[in-house]
Structures are given as C-alpha cells and as structure tokens.
N, CA, C and O of each residue as an XYZ file, in Angstrom:
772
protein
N      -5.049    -39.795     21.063
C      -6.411    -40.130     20.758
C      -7.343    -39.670     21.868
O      -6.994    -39.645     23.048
N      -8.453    -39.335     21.468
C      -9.541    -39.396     22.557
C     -10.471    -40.277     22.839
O     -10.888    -41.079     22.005
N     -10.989    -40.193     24.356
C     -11.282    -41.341     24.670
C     -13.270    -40.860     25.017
O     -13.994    -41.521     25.761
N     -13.686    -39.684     24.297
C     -15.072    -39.392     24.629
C     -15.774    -40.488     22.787
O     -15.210    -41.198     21.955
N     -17.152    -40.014     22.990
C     -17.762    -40.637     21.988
C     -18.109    -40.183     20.888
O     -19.022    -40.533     20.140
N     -17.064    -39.075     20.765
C     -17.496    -37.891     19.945
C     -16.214    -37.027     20.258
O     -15.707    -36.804     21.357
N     -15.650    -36.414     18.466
C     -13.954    -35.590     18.455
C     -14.531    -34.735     17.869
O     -15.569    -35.235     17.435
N     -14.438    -33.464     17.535
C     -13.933    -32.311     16.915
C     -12.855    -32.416     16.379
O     -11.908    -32.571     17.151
N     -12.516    -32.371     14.706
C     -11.195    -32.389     14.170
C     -11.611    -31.367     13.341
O     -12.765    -30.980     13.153
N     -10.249    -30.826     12.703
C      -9.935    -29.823     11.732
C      -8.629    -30.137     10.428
O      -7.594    -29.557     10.099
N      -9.283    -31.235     10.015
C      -7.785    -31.124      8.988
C      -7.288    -30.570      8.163
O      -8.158    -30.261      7.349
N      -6.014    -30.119      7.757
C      -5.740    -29.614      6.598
C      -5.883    -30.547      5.145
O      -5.631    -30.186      3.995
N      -6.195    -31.380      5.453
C      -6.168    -32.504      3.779
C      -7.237    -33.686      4.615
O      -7.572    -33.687      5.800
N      -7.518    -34.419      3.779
C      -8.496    -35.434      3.782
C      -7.503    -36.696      4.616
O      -6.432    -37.234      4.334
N      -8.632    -36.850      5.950
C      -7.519    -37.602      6.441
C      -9.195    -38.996      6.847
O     -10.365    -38.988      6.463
N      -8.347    -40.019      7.818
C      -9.189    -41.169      7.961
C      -8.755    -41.423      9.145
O      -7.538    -41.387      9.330
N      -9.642    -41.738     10.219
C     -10.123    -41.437     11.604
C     -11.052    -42.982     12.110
O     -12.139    -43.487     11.826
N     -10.033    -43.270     12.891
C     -10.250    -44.667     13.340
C     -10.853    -44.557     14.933
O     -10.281    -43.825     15.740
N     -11.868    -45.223     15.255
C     -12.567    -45.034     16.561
C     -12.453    -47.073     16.748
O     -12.779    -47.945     15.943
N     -11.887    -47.178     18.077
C     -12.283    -48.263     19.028
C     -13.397    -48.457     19.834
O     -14.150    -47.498     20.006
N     -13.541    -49.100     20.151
C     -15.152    -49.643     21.157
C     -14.570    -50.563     22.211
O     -13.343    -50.502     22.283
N     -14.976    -51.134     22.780
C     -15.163    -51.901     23.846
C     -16.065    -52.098     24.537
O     -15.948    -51.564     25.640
N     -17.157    -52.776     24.347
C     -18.353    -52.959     24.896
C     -18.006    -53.675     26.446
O     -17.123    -54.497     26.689
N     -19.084    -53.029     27.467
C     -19.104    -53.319     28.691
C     -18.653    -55.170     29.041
O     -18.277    -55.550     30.150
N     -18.805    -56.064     27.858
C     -18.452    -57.522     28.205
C     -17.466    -58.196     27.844
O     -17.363    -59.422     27.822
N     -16.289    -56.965     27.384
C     -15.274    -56.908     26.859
C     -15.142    -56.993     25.360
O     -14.114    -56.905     24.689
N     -16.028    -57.128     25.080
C     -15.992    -57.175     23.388
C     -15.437    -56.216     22.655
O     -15.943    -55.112     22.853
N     -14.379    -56.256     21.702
C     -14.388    -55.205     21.086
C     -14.818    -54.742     19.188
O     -14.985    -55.524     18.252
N     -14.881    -53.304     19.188
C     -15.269    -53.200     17.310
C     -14.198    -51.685     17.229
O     -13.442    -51.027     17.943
N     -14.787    -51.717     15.765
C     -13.554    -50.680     15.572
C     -13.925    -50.088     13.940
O     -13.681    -50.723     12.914
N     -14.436    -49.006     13.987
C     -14.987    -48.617     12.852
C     -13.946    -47.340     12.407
O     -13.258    -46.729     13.226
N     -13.977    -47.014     10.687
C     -13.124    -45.565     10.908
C     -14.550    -44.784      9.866
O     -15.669    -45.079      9.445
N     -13.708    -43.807      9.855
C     -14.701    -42.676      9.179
C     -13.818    -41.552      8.556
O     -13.135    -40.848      9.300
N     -13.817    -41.338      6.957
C     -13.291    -40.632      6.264
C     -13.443    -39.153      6.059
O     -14.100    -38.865      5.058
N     -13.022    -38.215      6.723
C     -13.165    -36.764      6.772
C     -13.057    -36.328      4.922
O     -13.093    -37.395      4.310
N     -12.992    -35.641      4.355
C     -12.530    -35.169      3.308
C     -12.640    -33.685      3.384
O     -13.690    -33.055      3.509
N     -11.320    -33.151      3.286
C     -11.014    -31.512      3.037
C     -10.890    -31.194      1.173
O     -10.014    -31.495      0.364
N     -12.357    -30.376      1.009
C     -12.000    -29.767     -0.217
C     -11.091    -28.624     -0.067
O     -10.898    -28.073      1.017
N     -10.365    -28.170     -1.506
C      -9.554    -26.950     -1.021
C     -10.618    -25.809     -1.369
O     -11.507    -25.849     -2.220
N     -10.330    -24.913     -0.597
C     -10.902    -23.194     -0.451
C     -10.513    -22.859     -1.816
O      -9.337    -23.095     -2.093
N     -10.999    -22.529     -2.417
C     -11.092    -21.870     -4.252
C     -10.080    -20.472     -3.951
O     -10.352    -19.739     -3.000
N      -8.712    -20.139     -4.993
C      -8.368    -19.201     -5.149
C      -8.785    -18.334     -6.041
O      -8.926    -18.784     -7.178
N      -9.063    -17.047     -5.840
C      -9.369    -16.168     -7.340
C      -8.330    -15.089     -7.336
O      -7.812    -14.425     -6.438
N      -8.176    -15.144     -8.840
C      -7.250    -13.790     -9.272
C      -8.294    -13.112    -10.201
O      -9.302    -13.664    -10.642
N      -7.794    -11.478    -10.496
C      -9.323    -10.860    -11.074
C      -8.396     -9.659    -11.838
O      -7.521     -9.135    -11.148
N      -8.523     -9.313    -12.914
C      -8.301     -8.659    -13.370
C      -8.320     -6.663    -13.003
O      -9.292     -6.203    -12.404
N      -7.426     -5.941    -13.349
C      -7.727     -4.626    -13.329
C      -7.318     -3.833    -13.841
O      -6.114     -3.738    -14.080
N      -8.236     -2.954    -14.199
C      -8.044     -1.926    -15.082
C      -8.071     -0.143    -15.150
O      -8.926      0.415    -14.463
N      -7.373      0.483    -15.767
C      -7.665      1.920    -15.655
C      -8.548      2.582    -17.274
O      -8.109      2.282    -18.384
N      -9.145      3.012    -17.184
C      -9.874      3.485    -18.894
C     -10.157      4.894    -18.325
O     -10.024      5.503    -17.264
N     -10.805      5.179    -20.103
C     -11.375      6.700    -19.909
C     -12.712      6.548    -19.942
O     -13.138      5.447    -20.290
N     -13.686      7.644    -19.581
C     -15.319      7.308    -19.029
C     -15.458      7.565    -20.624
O     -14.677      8.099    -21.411
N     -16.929      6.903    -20.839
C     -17.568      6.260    -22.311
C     -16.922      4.710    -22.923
O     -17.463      4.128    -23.863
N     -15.994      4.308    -22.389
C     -15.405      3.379    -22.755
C     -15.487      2.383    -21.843
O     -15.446      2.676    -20.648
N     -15.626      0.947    -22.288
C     -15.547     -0.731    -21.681
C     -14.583     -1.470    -21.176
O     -13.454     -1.492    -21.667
N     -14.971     -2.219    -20.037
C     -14.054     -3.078    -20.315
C     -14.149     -4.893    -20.017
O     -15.186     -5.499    -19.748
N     -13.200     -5.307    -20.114
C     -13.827     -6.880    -19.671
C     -12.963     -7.126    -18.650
O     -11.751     -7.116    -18.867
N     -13.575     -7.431    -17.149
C     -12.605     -8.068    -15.966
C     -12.832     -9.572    -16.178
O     -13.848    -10.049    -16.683
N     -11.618    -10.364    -15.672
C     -11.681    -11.551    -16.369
C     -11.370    -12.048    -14.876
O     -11.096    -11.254    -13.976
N     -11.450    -13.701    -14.663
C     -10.915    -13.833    -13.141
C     -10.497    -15.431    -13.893
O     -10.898    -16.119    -14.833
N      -9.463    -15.492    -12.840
C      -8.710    -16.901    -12.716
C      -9.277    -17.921    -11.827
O      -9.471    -17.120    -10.913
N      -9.663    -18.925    -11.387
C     -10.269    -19.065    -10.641
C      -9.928    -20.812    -10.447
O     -10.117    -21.489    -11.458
N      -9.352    -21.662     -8.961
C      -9.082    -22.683     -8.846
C      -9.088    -23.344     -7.601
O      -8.234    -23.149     -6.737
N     -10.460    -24.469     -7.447
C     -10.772    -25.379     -9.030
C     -11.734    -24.701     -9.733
O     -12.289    -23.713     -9.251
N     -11.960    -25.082    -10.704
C     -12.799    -24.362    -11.572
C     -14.146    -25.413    -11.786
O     -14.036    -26.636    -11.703
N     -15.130    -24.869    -12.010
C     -16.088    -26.050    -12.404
C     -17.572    -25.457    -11.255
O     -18.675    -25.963    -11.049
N     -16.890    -24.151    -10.701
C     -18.116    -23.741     -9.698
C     -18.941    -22.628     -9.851
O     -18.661    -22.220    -10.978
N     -19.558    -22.099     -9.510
C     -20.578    -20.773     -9.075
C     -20.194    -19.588     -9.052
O     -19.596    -19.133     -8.077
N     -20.463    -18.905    -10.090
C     -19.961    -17.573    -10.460
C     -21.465    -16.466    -10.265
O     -22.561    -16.554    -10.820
N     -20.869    -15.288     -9.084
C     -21.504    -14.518     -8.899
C     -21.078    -13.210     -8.818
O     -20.139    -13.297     -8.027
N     -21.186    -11.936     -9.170
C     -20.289    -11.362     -9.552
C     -21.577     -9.549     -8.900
O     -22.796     -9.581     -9.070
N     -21.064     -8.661     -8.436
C     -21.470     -7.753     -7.813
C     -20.702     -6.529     -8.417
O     -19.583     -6.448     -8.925
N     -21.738     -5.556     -8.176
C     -23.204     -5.573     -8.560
C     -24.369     -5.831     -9.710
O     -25.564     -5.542     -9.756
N     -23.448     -6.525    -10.636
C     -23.962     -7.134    -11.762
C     -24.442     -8.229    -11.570
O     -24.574     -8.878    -12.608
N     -24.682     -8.593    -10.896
C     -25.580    -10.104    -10.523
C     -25.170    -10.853    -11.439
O     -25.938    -11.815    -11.447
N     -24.048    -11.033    -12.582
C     -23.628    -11.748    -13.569
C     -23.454    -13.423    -12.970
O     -23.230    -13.768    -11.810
N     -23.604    -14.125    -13.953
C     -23.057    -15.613    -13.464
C     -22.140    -16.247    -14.157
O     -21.782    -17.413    -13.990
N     -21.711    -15.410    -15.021
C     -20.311    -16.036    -16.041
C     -18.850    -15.862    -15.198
O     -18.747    -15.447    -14.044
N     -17.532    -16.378    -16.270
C     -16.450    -16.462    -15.771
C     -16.138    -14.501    -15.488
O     -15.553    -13.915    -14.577
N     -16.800    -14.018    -16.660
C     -16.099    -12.597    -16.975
C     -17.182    -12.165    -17.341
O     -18.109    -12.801    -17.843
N     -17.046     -9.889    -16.860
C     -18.088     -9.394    -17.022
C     -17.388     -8.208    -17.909
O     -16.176     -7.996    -17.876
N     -18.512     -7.308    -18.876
C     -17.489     -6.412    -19.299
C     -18.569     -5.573    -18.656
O     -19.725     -5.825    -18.314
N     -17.610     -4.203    -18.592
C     -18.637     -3.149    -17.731
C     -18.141     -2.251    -18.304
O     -17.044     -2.232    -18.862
N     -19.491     -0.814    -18.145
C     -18.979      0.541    -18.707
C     -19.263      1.327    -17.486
O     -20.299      1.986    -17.393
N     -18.227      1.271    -16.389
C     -18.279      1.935    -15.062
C     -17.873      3.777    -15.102
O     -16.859      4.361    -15.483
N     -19.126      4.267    -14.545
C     -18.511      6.121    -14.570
C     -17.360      6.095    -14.055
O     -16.664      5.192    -13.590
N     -17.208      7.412    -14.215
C     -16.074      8.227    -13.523
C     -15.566      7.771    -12.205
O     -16.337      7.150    -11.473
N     -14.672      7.949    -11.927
C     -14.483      7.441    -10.491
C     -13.550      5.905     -9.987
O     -13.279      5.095    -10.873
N     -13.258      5.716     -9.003
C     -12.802      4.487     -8.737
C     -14.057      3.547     -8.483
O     -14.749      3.774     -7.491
N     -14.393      2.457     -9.373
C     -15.708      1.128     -9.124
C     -15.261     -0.050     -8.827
O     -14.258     -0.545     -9.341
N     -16.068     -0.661     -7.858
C     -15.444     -2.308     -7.316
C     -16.109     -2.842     -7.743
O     -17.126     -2.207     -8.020
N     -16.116     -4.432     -8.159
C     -16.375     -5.101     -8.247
C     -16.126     -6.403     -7.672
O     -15.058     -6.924     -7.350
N     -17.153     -6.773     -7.611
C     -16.889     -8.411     -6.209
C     -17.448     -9.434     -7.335
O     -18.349     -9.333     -8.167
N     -16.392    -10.618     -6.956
C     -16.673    -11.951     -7.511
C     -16.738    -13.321     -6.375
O     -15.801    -13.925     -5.854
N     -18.064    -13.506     -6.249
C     -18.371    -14.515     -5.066
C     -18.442    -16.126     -6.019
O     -18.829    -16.323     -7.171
N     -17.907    -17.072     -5.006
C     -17.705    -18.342     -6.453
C     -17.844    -19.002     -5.033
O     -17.536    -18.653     -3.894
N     -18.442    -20.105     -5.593
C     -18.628    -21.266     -4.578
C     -18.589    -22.861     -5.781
O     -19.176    -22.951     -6.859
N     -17.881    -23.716     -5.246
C     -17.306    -24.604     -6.100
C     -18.509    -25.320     -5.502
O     -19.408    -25.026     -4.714
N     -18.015    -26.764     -6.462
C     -19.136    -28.015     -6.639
C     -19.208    -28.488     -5.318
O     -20.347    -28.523     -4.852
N     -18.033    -28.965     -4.388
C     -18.214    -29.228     -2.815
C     -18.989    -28.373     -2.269
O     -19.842    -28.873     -1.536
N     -18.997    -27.021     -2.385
C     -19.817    -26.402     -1.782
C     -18.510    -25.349     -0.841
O     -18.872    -25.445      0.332
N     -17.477    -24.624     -0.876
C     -16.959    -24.458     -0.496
C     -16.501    -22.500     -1.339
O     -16.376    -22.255     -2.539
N     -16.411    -21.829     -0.545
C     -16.843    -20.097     -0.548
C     -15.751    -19.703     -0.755
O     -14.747    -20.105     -0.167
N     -15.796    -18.512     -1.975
C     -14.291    -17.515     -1.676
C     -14.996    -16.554     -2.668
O     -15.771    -16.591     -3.624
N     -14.173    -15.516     -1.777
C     -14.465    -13.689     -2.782
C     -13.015    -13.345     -3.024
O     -11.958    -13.868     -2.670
N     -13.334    -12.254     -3.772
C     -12.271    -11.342     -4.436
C     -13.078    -10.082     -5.083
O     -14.151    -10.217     -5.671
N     -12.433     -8.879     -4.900
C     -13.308     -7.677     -5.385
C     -11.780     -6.925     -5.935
O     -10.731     -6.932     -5.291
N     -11.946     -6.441     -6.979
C     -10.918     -5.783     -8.110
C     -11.397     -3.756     -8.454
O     -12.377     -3.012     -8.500
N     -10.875     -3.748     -8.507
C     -11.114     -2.192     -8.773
C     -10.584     -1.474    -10.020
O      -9.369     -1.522    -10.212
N     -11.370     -0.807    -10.899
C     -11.522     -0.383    -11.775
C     -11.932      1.194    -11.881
O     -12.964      1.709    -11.450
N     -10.865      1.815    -12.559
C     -10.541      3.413    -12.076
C     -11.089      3.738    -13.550
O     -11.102      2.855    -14.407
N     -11.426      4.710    -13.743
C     -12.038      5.738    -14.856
C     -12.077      7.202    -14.890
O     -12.744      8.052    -14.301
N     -11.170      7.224    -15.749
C     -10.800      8.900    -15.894
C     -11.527      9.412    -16.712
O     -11.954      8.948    -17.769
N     -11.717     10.556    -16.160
C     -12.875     11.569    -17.200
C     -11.830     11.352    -18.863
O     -10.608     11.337    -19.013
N     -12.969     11.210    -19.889
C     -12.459     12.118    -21.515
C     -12.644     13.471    -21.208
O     -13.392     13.864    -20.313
N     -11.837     14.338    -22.088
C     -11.724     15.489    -21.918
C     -12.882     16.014    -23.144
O     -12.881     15.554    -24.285
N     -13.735     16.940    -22.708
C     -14.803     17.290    -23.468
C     -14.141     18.790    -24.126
O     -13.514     19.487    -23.328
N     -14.276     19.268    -25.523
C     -13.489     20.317    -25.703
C     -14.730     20.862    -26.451
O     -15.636     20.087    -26.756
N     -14.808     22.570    -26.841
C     -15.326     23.267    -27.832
C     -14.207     24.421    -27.820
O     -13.523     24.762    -26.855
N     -14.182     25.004    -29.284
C     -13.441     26.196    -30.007
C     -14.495     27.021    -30.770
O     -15.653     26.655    -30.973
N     -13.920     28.230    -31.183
C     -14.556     28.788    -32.166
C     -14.211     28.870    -33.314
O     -13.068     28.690    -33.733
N     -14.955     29.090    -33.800
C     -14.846     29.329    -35.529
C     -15.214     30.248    -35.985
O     -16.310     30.561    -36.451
N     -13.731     31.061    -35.813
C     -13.854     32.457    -36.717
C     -13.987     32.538    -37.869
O     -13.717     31.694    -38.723
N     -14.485     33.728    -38.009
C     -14.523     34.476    -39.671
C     -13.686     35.947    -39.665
O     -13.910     36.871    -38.883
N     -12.956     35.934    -40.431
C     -11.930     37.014    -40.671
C     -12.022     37.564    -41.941
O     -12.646     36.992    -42.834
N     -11.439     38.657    -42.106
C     -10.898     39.215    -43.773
C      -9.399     38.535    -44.054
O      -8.545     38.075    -43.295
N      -9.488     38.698    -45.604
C      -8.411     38.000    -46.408
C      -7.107     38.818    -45.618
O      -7.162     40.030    -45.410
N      -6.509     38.388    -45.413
C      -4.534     38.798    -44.410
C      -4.595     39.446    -43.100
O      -3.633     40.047    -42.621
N      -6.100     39.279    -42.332
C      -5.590     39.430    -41.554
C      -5.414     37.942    -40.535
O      -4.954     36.907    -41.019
N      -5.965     38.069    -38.723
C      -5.176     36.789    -38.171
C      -6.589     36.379    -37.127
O      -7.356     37.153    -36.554
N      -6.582     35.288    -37.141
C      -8.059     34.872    -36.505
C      -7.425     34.199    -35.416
O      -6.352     33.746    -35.813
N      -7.651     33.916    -34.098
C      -7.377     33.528    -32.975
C      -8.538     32.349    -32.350
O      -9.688     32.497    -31.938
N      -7.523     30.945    -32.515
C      -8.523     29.786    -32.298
C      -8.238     29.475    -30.709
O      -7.263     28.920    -30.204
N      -9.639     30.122    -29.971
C      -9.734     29.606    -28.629
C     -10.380     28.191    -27.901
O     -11.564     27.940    -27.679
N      -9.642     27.688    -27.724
C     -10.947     26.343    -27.233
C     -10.923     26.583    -25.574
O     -10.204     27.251    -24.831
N     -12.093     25.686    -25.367
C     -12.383     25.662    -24.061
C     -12.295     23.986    -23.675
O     -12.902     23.162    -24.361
N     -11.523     23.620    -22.576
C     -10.935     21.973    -22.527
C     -11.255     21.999    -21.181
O     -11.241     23.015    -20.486
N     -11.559     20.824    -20.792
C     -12.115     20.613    -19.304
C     -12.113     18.845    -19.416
O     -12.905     18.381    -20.235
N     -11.177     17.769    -18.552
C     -10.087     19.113    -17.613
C      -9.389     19.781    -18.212
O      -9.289     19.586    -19.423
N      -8.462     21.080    -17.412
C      -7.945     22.058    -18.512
C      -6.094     21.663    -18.182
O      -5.312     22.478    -18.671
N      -5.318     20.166    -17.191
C      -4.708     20.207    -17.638
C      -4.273     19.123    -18.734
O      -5.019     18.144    -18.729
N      -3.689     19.096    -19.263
C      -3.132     18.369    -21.112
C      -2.248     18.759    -21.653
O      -1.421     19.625    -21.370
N      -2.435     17.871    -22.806
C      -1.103     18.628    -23.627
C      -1.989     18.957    -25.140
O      -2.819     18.150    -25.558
N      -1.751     19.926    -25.684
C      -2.222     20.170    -27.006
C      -1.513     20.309    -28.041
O      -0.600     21.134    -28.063
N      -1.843     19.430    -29.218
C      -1.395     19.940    -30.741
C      -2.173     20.162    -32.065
O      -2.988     19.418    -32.610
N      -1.793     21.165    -32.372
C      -2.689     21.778    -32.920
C      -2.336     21.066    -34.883
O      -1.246     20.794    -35.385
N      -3.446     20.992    -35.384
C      -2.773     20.308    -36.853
C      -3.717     20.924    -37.906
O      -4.929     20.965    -37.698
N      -3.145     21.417    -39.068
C      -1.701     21.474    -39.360
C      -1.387     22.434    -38.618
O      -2.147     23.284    -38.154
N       0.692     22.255    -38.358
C       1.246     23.737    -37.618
C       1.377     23.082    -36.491
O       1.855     23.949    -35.760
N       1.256     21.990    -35.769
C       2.077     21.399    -34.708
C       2.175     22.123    -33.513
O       2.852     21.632    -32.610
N       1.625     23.196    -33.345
C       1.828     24.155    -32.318
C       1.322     23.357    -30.906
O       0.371     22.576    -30.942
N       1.799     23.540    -30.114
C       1.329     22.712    -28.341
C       1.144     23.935    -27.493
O       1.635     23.955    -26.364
N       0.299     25.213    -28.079
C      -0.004     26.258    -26.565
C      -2.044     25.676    -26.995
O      -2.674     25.019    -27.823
N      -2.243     26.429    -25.855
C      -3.889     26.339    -26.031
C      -4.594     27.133    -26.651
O      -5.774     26.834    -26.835
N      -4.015     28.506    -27.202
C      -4.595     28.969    -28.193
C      -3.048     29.535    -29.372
O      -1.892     29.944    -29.257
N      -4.435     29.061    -30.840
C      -3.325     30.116    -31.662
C      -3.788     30.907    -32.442
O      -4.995     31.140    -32.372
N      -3.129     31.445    -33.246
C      -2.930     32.831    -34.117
C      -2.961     32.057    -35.522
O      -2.080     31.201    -35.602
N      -3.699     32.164    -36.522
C      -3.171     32.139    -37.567
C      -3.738     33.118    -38.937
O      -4.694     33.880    -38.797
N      -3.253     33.019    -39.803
C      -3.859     33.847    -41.085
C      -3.989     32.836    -42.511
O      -3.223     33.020    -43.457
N      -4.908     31.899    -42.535
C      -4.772     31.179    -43.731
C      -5.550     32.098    -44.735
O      -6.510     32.855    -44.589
N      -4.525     31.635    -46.152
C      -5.163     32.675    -47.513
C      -6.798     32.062    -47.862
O      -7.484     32.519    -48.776
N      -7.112     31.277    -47.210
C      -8.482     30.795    -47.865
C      -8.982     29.819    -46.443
O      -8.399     29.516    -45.402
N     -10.553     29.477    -47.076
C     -10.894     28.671    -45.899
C     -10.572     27.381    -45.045
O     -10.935     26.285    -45.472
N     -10.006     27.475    -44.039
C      -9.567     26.152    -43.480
C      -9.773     25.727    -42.228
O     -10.442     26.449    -41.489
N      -9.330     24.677    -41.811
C      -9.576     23.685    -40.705
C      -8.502     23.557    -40.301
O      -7.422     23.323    -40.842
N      -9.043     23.837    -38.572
C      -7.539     23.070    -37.524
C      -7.978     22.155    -36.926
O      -9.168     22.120    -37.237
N      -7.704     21.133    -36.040
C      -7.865     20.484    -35.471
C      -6.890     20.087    -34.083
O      -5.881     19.385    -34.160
N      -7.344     20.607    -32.994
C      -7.142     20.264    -31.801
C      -6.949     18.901    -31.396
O      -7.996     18.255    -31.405
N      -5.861     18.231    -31.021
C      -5.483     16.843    -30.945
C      -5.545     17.174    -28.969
O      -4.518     17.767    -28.639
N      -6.474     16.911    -27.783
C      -5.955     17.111    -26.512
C      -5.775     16.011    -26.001
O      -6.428     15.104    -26.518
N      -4.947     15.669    -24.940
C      -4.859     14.426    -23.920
C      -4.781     14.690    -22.474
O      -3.967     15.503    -22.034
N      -5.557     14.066    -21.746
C      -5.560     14.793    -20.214
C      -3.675     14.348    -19.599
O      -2.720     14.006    -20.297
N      -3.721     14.470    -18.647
C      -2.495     13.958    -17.684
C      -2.705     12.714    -17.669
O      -1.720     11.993    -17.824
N      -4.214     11.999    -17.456
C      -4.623     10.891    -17.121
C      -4.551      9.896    -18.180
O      -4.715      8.700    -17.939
N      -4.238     10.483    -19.697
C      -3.583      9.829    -20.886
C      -5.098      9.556    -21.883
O      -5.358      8.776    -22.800
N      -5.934     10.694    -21.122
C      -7.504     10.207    -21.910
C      -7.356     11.238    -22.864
O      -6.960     12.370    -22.584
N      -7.798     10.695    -24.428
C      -7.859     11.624    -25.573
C      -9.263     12.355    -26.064
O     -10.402     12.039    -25.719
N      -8.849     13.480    -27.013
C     -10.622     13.993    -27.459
C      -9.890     14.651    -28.797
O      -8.663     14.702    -28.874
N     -10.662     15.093    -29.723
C      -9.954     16.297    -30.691
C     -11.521     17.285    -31.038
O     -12.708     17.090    -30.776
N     -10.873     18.227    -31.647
C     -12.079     19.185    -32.276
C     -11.537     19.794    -33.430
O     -10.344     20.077    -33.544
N     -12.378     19.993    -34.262
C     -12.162     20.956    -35.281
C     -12.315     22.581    -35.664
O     -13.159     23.025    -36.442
N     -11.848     22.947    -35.329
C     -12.016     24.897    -35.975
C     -12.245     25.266    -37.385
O     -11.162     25.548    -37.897
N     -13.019     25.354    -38.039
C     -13.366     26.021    -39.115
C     -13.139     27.409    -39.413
O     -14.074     28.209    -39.385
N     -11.846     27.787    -39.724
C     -11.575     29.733    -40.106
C     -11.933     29.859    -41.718
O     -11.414     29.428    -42.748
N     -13.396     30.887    -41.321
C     -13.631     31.563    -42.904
C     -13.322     32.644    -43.438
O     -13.745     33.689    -42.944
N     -12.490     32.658    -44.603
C     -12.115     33.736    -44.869
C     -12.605     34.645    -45.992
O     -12.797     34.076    -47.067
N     -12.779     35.614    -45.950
C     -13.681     37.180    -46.287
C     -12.853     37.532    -47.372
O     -11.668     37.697    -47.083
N     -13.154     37.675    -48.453
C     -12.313     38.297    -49.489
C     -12.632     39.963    -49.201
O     -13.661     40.589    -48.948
N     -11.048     40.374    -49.395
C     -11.512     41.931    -49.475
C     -11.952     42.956    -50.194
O     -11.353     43.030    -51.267
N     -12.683     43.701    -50.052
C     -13.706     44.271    -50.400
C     -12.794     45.209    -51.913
O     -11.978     45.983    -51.411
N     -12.767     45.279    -53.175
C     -12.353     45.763    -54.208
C     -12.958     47.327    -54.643
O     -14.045     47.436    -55.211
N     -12.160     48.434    -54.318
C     -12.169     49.872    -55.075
C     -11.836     50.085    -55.901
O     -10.670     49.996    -56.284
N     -13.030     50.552    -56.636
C     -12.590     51.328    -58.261
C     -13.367     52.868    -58.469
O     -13.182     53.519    -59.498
C-alpha cells in the first residue's frame, strides 16, 4: 500500500481501493473508491478483392457493441459501408468508440482489378472466302474463347456460309471478365451469264 494522499493505479479489470486516515488526534476513517475498467472494443473487418465498376459491402464485427461507428473516408456512421473503390489497392478505416467512452481502429483493404475492356472488328467478306476476327484486349494477358467454335487463340479465321456472330468470352489472370461480339457479313457472289 501507499502511504501518500494520492495513488496512480492501472488495472486490468475493475477493482476497489481502500484508503485509511488517521487524523493527527489519533482518530481514525477509512473510505474506498471503485475504479472501473471498461474493456478496449475489438474489431474484425471484412476484405475483399473485385473487378473495377463493381461493389462491395465491408462489414465489421465489433465487441461490445452498442457504440460509435465512424468509418474513413466515407465519413459513414453505420455498422457496414458498401463502396465502389477504383483500381488499385483502397483502405479503409473504422474508428468506434463505445458507450464508456473507450477508442479502437481497424483499417481493411480492398484490392480492385481492372475489367478487361475489349473491341474487334467486323468484317465483311465474299461468300467462301475467310474473314479474320481481330480484337484488341487490354490487359492483353487472359484467356480467350471464342463462341461458337471454342477456339482459345486471340485471333481467328473463319468462313461462315451466311451472316454471323462470334462472341469473345475474355478473363484477365486477375479472374476479371468482359465479352464482345463480331458481326461477319457475308457478300453473295457476284453471278455470270
């Protein structure tokens, strides 16, 4: 114990703190005084990877619950925010301060991979011969299938007897999707008599 008129304590839990007296004529008193330790709020926070144009909702766990939700750079005040963050790796911070009055952060990170933006052309050919569907894909690496005809190079060859449609199915490395369509028109050939 100490013997000044005045302690500095630090408890881990709510404890109760008994002080003696002794007045100069021997008298004595004896008062206590109840510290109380709230606990420091834990947060857990959600994270995510997407493709850019697309949402999402970070959600957080948060205990005790019943406090002050502040959330950066969305100035949000709910449990959960949904966001449509660019390209790039984005943080997000969740500042919470409970009913005691007692502080905790957590910041989560949320990655966003480019969609792959594509254009092709759309040839026009004569009836038997072979029109060559080029697209242009960025990013350029992926995987491609081409439909109908299943083909997986980045460009193809074909000769349909009449007018038709391909469609480019791409996916980056990063697992982000896009498709396009090719329109090949075909030219009937020209008849001698």
């Amino acid at each position: 114990g100490s013997n000044s008129s005045s302690v500095v304590v630090s408890p881990s839990s709510s404890q109760v703190y008994t002080v003696n007296y002794t007045a100069p004529n021997g008298c004595p008193a004896s008062a206590q005084y109840t510290v109380t330790v709230n606990p420091t709020p834990t947060i857990a926070l959600s994270s995510s990877t997407l493709c850019s144009g697309n949402s999402v909702n970070i959600s957080s766990t948060v205990t005790p619950g019943g406090g002050t939700y502040t959330w950066l750079p969305t100035n949000s005040n709910s449990s959960s925010i949904n966001v449509s963050p660019p390209t790039g790796v984005n943080n997000y911070t969740l500042n919470y301060i409970t009913s005691a009055g007692c502080f905790s952060s957590a910041v989560t990170s949320i990655t966003v991979y480019p969609t792959p933006t594509l254009s092709v052309n759309n040839p026009t050919v004569c009836y038997g011969t072979v029109a060559v569907l080029q697209p242009t894909v960025l990013p350029s690496t992926g995987n491609y299938t081409w439909l109908p005809g299943g083909q997986n190079t980045s460009t193809i060859a074909v000769s349909p007897p009449s007018n038709s449609s391909y469609t480019l199915f791409y996916q980056t490395n990063d697992g982000c999707n896009n498709s396009i369509v090719s329109n090949v028109v075909v030219m009937p050939n020209p008849t001698v008599t």
